[in-house]
C-alpha positions in Angstrom: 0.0 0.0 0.0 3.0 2.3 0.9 4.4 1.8 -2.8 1.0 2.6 -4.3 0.6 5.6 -2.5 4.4 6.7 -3.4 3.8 6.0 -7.4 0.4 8.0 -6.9 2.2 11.0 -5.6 4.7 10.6 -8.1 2.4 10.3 -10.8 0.3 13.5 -9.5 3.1 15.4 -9.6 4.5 14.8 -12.8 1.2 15.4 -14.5 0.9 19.0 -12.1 4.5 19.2 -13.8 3.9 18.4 -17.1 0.8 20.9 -17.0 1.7 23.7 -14.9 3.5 25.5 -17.2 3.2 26.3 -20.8 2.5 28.9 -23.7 5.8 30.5 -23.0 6.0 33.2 -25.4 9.1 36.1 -26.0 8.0 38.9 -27.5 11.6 40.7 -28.3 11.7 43.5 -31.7 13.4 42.5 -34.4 15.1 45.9 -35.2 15.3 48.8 -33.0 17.2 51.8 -33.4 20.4 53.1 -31.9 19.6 54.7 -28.7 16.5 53.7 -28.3 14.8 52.2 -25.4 13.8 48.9 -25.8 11.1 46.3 -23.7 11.1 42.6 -23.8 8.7 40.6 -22.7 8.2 37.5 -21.5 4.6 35.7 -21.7 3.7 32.0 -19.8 0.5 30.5 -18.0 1.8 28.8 -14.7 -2.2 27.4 -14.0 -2.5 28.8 -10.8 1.5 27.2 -10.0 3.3 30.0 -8.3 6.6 31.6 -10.2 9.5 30.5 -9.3 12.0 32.8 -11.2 12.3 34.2 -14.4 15.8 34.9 -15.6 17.1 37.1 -18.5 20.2 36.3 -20.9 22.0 38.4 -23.6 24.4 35.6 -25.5 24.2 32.9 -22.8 24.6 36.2 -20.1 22.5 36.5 -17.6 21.7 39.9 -16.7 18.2 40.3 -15.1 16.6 38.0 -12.6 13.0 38.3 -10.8 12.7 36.1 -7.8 9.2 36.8 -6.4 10.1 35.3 -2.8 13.3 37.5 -2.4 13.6 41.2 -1.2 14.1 42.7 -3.2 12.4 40.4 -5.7 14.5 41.9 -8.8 18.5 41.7 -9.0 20.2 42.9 -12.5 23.8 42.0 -12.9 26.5 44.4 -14.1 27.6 44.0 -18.1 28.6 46.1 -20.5 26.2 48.0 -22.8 23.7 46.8 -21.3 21.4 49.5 -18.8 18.6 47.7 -17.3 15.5 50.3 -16.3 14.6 48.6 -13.0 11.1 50.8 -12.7 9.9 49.2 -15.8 10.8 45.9 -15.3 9.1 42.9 -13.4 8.0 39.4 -13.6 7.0 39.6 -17.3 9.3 42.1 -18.8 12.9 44.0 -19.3 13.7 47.1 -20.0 17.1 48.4 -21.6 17.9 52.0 -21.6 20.2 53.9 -24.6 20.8 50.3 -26.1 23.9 50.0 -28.3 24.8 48.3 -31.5 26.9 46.2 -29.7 23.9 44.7 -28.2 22.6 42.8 -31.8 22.3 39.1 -30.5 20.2 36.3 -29.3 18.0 37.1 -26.3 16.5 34.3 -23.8 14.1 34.4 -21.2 13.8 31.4 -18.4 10.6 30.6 -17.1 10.8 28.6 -13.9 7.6 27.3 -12.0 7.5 26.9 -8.2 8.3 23.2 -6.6 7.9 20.8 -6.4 9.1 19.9 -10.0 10.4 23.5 -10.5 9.1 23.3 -14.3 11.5 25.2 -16.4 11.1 26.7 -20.1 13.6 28.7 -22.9 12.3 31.0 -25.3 15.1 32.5 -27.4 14.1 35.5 -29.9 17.1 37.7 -32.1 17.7 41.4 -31.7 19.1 43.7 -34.0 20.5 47.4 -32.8 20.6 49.8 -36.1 23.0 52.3 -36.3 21.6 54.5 -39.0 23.5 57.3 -41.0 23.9 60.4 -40.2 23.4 61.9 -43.8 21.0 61.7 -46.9 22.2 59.2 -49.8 23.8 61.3 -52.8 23.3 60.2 -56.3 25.5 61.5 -59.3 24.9 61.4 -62.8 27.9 61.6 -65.4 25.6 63.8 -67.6 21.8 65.0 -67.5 21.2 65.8 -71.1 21.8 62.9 -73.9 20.6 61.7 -77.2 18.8 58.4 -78.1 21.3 55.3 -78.0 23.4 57.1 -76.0 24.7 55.5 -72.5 24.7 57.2 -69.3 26.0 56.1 -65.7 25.0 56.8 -62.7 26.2 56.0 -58.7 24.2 56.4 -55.5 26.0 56.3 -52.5 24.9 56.2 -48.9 27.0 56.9 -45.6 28.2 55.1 -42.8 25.5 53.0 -41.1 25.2 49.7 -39.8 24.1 47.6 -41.1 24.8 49.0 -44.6 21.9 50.5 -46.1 20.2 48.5 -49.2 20.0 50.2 -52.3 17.5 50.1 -55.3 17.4 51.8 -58.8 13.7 53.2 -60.6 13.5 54.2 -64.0 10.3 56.8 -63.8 9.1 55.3 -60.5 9.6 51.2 -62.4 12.0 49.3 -59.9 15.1 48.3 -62.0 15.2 44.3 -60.0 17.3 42.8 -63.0 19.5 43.4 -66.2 17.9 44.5 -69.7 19.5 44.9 -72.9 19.1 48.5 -72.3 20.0 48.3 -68.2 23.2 47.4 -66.4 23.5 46.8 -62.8 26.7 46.7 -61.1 27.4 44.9 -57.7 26.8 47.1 -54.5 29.7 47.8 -52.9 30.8 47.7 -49.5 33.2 50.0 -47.7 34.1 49.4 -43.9 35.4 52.5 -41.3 37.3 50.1 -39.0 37.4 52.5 -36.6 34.0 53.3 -36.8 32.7 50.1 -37.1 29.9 51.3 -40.0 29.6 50.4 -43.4 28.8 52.8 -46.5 26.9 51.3 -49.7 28.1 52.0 -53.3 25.6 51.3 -56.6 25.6 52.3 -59.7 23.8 51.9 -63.2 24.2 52.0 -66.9 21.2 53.0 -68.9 21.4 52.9 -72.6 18.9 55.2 -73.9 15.6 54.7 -75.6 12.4 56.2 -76.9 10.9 54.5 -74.1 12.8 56.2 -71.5 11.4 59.5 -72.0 8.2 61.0 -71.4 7.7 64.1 -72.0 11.1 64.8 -73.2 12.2 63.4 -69.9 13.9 60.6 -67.6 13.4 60.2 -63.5 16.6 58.0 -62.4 15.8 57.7 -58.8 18.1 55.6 -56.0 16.0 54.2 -52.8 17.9 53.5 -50.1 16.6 51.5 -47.1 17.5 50.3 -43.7 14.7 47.9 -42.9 12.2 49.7 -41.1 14.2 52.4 -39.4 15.5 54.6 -42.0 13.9 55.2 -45.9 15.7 57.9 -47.7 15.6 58.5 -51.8 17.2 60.9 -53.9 16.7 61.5 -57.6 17.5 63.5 -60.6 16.1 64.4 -64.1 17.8 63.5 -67.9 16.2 65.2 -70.7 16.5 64.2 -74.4 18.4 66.0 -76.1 18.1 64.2 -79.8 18.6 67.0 -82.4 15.3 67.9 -83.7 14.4 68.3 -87.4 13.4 72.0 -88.5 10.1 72.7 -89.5 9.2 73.2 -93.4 8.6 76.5 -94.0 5.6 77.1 -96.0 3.0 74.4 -97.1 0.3 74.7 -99.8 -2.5 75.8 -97.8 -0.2 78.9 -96.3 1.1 79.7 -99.8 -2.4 79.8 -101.2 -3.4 82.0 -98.2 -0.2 84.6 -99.2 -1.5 83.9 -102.9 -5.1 85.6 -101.9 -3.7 88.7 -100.4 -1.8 89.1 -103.1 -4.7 88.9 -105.7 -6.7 90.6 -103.9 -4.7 93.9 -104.0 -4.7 93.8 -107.8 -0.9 93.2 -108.7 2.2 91.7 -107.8 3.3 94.6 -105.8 2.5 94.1 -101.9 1.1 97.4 -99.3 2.4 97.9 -96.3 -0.2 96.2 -94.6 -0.3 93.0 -96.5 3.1 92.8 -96.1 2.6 92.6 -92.5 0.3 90.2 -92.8 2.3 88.0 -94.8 5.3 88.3 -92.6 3.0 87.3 -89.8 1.4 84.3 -91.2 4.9 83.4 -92.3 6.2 82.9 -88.4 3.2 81.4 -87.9 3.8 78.4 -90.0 7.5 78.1 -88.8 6.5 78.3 -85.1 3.6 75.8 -85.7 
């Protein structure tokens, strides 16, 4: 009877164990900004099982703790970068103060349920701290006028950042994802500041012209540059067609009959003043038409 009673008790509390703690859920951004403050939370169902501890980790670190049955019931640990805002942070959350670049890693939270069985779950959830640029992307074209068939280059170029910003070419507002016959892409580039620890972004593309290029006598070349989220900038400039135009024909056989009446109708071959003004007029007419 003794043993019965021991492998009941067991039993009981492995299913209490097995059930009294579950839908552990971290909720951690995916991006934040340089600076910023950030919260991470930390979401479980105990079933009426009191908490234990929940623990905090940065890269296998641990550097917040909340242990309801201790005074204080909070304790955060001293590492670099990392400023933990006590005020806002409890049994279900963290919060980091003026976080740093440095701090892009894997986060864990620890979810341990009160004894007997002390139940324990890991939720692990990626972080990454954006160091965005401090100035606009610049685009440069080699030359903003050009004729038909002619090829033009241009290079977009953002500043320090990290990560590096992404960069995409439109033709009049059409994204350029792939190489034509008429469009070149060249590989971004990537430039490091070792000392800086940020990375600038290089593109550029060669366009050879075409009818379709232009509407309106026009060309919109426009670079977008991105940073997920945090940071959208775009820049863009204008190339007008500058194809040399035929010259109007001056005259045409319903203009010269038109001269041809004023003529008659003064009686000779010898023009007046006025119909000579009239003439001369109807004559820049047809070669500004």
């Amino acid at each position: 009877m003794f043993w019965l009673r021991l492998v009941c008790s067991v039993l009981f509390f492995l299913a209490e164990g097995s059930w009294s703690l579950k839908s552990v859920r971290i909720r951690v951004p995916e991006v934040v900004k340089s600076g910023e403050t950030v919260t991470l939370s930390c979401e479980y169902d105990l079933e009426e099982v009191a908490l234990y501890t929940i623990k905090w980790y940065w890269k296998d670190v641990e550097f917040y703790r909340f242990v309801p049955k201790e005074s204080p019931p909070f304790r955060a640990f001293t590492m670099k970068y990392i400023n933990v805002d006590i005020s806002r942070s409890g049994p279900t959350q963290v919060t980091l103060r003026g976080v740093r670049r440095e701090l892009t890693g894997d986060y864990k939270c620890e979810v341990s349920a009160d004894g007997p069985l002390f139940h324990t779950d890991i939720k692990v959830a990626h972080m990454i701290v954006a160091e965005l640029p401090n100035g606009n992307p610049m685009m440069n074209i080699e030359q903003t006028k050009v004729e038909i068939g002619k090829k033009i280059k241009a290079d977009c170029y953002s500043p320090g950042s990290d990560p590096a910003a992404n960069l995409t070419w439109f033709i009049n507002d059409e994204q350029v994802s792939e190489e034509t016959d008429s469009v070149k892409l060249h590989p971004i580039e990537i430039e490091t500041d070792n000392a800086l620890g940020l990375h600038s972004a290089k593109s550029r593309i060669e366009i050879t012209t075409n009818r379709a290029h232009f509407i309106l006598g026009f060309m919109v070349v426009k670079c977008d540059a991105r940073i997920y989220s945090l940071w959208h900038r775009v820049v863009e400039d204008h190339v007008r067609d500058d194809t040399p135009q035929l010259a109007p024909v001056l005259g045409s056989t319903s203009s010269q009959s038109q001269v041809d009446e004023i003529i008659d109708g003064n009686g000779s071959g010898h023009l007046g003043f006025s119909a000579l003004c009239v003439v001369n007029f109807l004559l820049v007419m047809v070669v500004l038409r």
